[in-house]
C-alpha positions in Angstrom: 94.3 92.0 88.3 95.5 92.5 84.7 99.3 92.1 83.7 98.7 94.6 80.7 99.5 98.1 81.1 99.0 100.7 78.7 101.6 103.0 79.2 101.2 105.6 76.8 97.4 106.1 78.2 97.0 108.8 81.0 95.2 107.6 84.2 92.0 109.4 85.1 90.5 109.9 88.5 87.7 107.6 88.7 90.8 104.8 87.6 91.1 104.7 91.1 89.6 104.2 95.0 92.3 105.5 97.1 93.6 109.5 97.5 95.9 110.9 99.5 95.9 115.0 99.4 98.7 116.9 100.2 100.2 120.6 99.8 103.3 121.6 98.1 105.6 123.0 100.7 107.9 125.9 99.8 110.8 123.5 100.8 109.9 121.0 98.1 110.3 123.1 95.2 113.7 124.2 93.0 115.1 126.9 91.4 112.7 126.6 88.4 109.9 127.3 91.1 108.8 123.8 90.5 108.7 120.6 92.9 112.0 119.3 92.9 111.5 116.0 90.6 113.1 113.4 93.5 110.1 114.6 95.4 107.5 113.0 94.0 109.0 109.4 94.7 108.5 111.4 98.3 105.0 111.9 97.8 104.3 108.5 96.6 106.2 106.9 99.2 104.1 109.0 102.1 100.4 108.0 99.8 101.5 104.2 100.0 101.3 105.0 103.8 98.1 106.1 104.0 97.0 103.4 101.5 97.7 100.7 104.3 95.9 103.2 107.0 92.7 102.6 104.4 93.5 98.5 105.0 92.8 99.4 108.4 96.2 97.5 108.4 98.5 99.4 110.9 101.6 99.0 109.2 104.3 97.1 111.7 102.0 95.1 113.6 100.5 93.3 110.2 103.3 92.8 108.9 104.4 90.7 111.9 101.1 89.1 111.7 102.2 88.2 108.0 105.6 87.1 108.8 107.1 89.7 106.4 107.7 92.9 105.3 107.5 94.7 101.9 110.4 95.6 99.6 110.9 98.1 97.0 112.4 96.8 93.7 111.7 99.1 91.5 110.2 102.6 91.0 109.5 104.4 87.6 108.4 108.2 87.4 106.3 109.4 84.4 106.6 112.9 84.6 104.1 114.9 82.3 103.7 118.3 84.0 105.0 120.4 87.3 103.5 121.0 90.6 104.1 124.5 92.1 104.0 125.5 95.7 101.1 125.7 97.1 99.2 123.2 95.1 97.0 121.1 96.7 97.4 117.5 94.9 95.6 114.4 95.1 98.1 111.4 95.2 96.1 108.4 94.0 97.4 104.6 94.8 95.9 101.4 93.2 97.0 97.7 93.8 97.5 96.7 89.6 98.9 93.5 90.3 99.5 90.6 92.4 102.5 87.6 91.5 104.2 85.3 93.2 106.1 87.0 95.7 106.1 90.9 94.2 102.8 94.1 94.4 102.9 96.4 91.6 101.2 99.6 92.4 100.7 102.4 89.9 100.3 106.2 91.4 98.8 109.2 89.8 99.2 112.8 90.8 96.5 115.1 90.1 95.9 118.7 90.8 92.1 118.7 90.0 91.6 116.7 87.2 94.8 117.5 85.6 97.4 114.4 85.6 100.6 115.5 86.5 102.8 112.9 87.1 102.8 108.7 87.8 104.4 106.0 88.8 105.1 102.8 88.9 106.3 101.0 92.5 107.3 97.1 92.3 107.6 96.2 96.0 108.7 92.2 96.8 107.6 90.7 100.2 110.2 88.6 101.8 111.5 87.5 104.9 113.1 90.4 107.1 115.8 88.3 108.5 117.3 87.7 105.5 115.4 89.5 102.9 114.7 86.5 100.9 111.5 86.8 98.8 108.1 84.8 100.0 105.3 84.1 98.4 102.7 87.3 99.4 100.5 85.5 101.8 96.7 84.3 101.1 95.0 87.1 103.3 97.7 90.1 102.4 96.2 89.2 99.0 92.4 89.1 99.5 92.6 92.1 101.5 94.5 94.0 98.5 91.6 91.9 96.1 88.7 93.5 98.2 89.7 96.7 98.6 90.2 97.8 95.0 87.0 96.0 94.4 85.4 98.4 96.6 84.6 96.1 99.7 84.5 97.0 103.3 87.8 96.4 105.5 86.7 96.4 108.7 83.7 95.0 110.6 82.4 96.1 114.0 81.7 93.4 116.9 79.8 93.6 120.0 79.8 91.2 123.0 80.7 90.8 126.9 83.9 91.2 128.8 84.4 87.4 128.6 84.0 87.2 124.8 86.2 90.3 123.8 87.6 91.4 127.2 91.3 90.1 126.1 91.2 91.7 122.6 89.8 94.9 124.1 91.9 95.6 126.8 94.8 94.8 124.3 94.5 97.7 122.4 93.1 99.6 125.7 96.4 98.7 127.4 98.2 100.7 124.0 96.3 103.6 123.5 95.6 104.7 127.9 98.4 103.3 129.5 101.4 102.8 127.4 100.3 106.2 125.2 98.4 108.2 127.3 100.6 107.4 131.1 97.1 106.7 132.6 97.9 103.8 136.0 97.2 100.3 135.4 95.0 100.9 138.3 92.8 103.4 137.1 92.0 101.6 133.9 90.7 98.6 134.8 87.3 98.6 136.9 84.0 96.2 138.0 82.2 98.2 135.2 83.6 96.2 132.2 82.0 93.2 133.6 78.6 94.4 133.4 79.7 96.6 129.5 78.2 95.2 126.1 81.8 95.9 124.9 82.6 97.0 120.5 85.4 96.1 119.0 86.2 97.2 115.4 88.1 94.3 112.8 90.1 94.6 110.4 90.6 91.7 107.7 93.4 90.4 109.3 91.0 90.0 112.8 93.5 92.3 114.3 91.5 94.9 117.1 92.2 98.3 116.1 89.3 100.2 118.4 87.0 99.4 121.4 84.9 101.2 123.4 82.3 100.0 126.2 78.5 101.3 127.0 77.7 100.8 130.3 73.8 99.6 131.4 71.5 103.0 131.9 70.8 104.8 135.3 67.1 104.7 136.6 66.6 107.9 134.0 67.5 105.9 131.3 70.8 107.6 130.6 73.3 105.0 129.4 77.8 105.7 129.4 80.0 105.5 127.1 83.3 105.3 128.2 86.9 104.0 127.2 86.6 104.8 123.3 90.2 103.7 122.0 91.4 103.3 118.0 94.9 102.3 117.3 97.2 105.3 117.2 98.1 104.7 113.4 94.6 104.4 112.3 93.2 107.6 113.7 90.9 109.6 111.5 89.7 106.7 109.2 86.3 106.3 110.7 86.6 104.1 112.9 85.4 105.7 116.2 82.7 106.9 114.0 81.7 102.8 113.8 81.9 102.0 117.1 79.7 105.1 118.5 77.2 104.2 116.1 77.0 100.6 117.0 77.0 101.4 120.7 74.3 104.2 120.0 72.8 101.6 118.4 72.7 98.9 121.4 71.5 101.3 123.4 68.2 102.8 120.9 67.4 98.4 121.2 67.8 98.5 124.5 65.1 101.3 125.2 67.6 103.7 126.7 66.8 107.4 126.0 70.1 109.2 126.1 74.0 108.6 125.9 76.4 110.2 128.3 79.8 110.3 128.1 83.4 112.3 129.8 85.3 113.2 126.4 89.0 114.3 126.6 88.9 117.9 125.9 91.5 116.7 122.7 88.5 114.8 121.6 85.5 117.0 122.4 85.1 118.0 118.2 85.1 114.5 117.3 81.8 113.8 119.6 80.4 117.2 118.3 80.3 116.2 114.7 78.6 112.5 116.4 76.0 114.7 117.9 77.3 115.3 121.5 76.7 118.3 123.2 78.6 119.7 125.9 76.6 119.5 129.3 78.8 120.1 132.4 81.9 121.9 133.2 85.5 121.3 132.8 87.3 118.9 134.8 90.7 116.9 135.5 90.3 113.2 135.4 93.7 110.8 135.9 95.5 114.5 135.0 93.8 114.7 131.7 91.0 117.9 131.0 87.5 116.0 130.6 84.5 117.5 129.7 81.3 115.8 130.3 78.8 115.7 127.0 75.6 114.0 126.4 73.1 113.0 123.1 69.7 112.5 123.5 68.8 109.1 121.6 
């Protein structure tokens, strides 16, 4: 990454990977009918969020990974034009440089094609006990290298209880006990033992979703069962992964069909995987199922 900035050239949309889209709310805009300029800092703030849910880094537990946290040292608006409510505007994010202990990250806002306003956000990791800087540690920097160079940041892993059972029922543990109230009980059964378990990776090894696909019935009608991503991390695909590499197993495997009790909350997400709905309502551990099924 380049220490040279240009700042008198205006950023263009392919410039960068990452986009965050948002709305102008009535709330954010002044008497000029205009966003309120201290908003935008706002915006770029709440894009740097989702910027770390495209890591597949969820946020707090990395950073204690890392032994760290970020900073902000400095922030610099270049305002060239107004957003009006009701805009819909594409906050873009990009990772320009890397030093010693400091990130530079340079924001765009676009409505369209048309740059509106950018930025400039220095941020310094350092020790949060007493906020002395550190140097930014060797994998917080490849995964900020391999990102803006397009690479993946996760990778999806399949294997027995034994190999991944811990990792697993870590994030299991999270997402239907401590989240969802289901009983310690009622989560854990003899069925994992005999799962090909999927985990999904992210760069820092860190298990942010699991799900298990349990042998086929004498029809050849495999389950799928206990699909879990990290609360933070929801919506980035990652679900998506692990039903494909499940579905997967089970096409090598010979099996001829996928069945699976959804929580009615999730019931669109296995209709855009395919899923149909194939039985009737019911209440499992107090939570609406509804039983749906894919032919492989």
């Amino acid at each position: 990454m380049s220490d040279n900035k240009e700042t008198s050239t205006v950023p263009a949309r392919e410039d960068f990977r990452f986009f965050h889209r948002l709305r102008v709310r009535w709330a954010e805009v002044d008497m000029q009918k205009i966003v309120f300029n201290a908003h935008y800092l706002m915006y770029f703030d709440t894009a740097i969020a989702d910027y770390w849910r495209a890591l597949a880094l969820p946020y707090e537990e990395a950073m204690l990974h890392l032994e760290g946290d970020l900073y902000v040292r400095k922030a610099t608006v270049d305002y060239r034009a107004s957003g009006r409510v009701d805009d819909v505007l594409d906050v873009a994010m990009k990772c320009r440089r890397i030093g010693n202990s400091s990130l530079v990250f340079d924001g765009a806002l676009f409505r369209r094609d048309q740059y509106l306003v950018g930025c400039e956000l220095v941020y310094v990791f350092a020790d949060p006990a007493t906020q002395t800087s550190r140097p930014v540690p060797a994998p917080l920097r490849e995964i900020l290298l391999g990102y803006e160079a397009g690479e993946a940041m996760t990778r999806v892993e399949t294997g027995d209880w034994d190999t991944l059972g811990a990792e697993a029922g870590g994030l299991r543990r999270l997402v239907f006990i401590d989240e969802q109230g289901i009983p310690e009980d009622m989560e854990w059964d003899l069925d994992d033992a005999r799962s090909t378990h999927a985990v999904v990776r992210n760069r820092l090894g860190q298990v942010v979703g699991a799900a298990r696909l349990l042998p086929a019935d004498a029809q050849g009608v495999a389950h799928v069962g206990r699909v879990a991503v990290h609360r933070v991390l929801r919506g980035g695909g990652h679900g998506e992964a692990l039903m494909a590499e499940l579905e997967s197993v089970a096409r090598a495997r010979g099996d001829r069909a996928i069945a699976l009790n959804a929580q009615r909350s999730a019931e669109r997400f296995y209709l855009r995987q395919g899923y149909a709905v194939s039985g009737e309502p019911f209440e499992e551990v107090g939570i609406p199922h509804i039983e749906m099924r894919k032919a492989l």
